[in-house]
N, C-alpha and C positions, 0 to 999 in steps of 0.2 A: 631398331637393331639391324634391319638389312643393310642401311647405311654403312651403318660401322664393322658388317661384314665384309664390305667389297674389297679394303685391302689383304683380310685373309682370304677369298677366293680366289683374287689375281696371283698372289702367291702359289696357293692352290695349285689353279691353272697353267701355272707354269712351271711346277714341279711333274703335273701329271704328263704335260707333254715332252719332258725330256725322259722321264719312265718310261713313256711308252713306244716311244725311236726307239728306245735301248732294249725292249721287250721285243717289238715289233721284229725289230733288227734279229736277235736270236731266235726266236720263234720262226722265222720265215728261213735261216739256215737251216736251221733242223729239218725244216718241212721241203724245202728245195734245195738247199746246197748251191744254188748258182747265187747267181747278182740280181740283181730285183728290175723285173720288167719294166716297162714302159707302157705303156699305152699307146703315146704319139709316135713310138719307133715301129716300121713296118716289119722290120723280121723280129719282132718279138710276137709270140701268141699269143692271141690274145685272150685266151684261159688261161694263163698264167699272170697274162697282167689285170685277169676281173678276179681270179683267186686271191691274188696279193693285193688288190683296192677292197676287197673286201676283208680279207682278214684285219689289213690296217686300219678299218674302219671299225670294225670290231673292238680290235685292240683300245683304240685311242676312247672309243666310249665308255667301255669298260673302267680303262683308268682315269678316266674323266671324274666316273659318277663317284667310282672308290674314294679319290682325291679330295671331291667336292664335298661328301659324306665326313669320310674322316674330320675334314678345315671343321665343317660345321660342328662335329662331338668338341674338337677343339675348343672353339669358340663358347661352346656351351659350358663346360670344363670352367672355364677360365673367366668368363662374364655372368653367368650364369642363366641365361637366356638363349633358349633356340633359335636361331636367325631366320630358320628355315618358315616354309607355311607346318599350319597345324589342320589335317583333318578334321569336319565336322562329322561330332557322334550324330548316327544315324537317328532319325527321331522314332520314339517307340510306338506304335498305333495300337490303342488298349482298341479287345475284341468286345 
């Protein structure tokens, strides 16, 4: 079944990352209002450019894991098999 996931997660994955430019992008107006730092430019601070690699990195996992979740309910939905792994129930130890 993971097989016949990977073209629903590259979809996935390509959805979640043009969501999350487009969140990143508005989230990061709100919170700064300017134009988004650099890192390798020297008159930008460089707490503004570890605040904004970090929020973006934030973001971008966030919508990753939503994205990758969702594909998978999808998948599930629709094939009827979770693609995902399955947790092992914890073994009982009688006292």
């Amino acid at each position: 079944m993971k097989l016949l996931f990977k073209p629903f997660g590259l979809v996935a994955g390509l959805v979640a990352s043009r969501a999350a430019t487009a969140i990143f992008d508005q989230v990061w107006q709100r919170v700064d209002g300017g134009d988004l730092p650099n890192a390798d430019v020297r008159e930008d601070p460089a707490g503004r450019a570890i605040a904004a690699a970090a929020l973006q990195a934030a973001i971008f996992a966030g919508t990753s894991a939503a994205a990758s979740r969702y594909g998978m309910h999808v998948f599930e939905h629709t094939f009827g098999r979770w693609p995902g792994d399955h947790r092992e129930a914890p073994e009982q130890v009688e006292a």
